[in-house]
N, C-alpha and C positions, 0 to 999 in steps of 0.2 A: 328265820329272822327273829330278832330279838323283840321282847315283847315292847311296847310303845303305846304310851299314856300321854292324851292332853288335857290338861286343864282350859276350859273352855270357859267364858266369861261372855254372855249377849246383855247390852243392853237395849230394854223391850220399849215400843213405842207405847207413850201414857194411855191409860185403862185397854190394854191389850194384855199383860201382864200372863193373868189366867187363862186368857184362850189362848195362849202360845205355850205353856205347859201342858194343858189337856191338849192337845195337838202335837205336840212331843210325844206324851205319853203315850198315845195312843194309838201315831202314827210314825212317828221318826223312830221310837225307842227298838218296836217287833223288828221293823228294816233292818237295822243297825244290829240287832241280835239275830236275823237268821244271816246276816252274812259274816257272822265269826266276831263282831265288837263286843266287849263287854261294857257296860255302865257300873262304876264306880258312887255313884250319887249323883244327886239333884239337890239342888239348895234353891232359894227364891229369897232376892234382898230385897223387898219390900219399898224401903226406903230410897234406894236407891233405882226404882225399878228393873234390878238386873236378876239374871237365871244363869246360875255356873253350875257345872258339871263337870265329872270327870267322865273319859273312852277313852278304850283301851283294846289294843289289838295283838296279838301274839298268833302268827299265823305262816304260812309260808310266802307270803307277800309283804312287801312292806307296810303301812300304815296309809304311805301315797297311794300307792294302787289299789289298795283295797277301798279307801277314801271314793278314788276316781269309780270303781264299780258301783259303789251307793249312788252317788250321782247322776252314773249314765241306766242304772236298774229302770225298766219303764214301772215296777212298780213307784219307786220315787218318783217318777215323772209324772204318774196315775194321782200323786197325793192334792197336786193344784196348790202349791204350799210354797209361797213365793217368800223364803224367809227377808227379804227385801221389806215386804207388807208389814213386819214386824220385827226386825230388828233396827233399833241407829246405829248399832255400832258391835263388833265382833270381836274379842281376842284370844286367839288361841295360843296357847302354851305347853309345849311340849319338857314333861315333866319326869324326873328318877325318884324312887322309890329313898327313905334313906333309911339304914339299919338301926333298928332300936334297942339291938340287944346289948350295945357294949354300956 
């Protein structure tokens, strides 16, 4: 499968902000990387209380199903991490690479 990047966009519920990054970091990011994602960056808009990032997967699965594996891993399910508790709002974008050599 070809490789596949989304640009990911949450916004955080007020003064949650930081515990939903260290909780990323600490617990979504290793998941995410031992089952073949990579992380692209992390940003924090402050202002606007939002956490964007980019994942990216290049694998013999699509994006969906490897998605769906994170999901149903019971280590995910182990984490008690109800992103409901901390997100108002979600948007994912699924993003191409663009050439910068010409």
């Amino acid at each position: 499968m070809p490789r596949t990047t989304q640009l990911r966009t949450y916004t955080v519920r007020e003064g949650l902000l930081d515990e939903w990054v260290e909780r990323w970091r600490t617990e979504i990011v290793p998941l995410r990387r031992e089952l073949g994602f990579s992380i692209g960056g992390a940003w924090v808009d402050r202002e606007r209380s939002q956490f964007v990032w980019l994942i990216s997967y290049d694998g013999p699965e699509s994006f969906a199903e490897r998605n769906a594996l994170y999901w149903a891993s019971p280590r995910r399910k182990a984490m008690d991490l109800d992103p409901d508790e901390y997100l108002v709002r979600t948007e994912d974008r699924t993003v191409e690479p663009v050439d910068l050599s010409s």
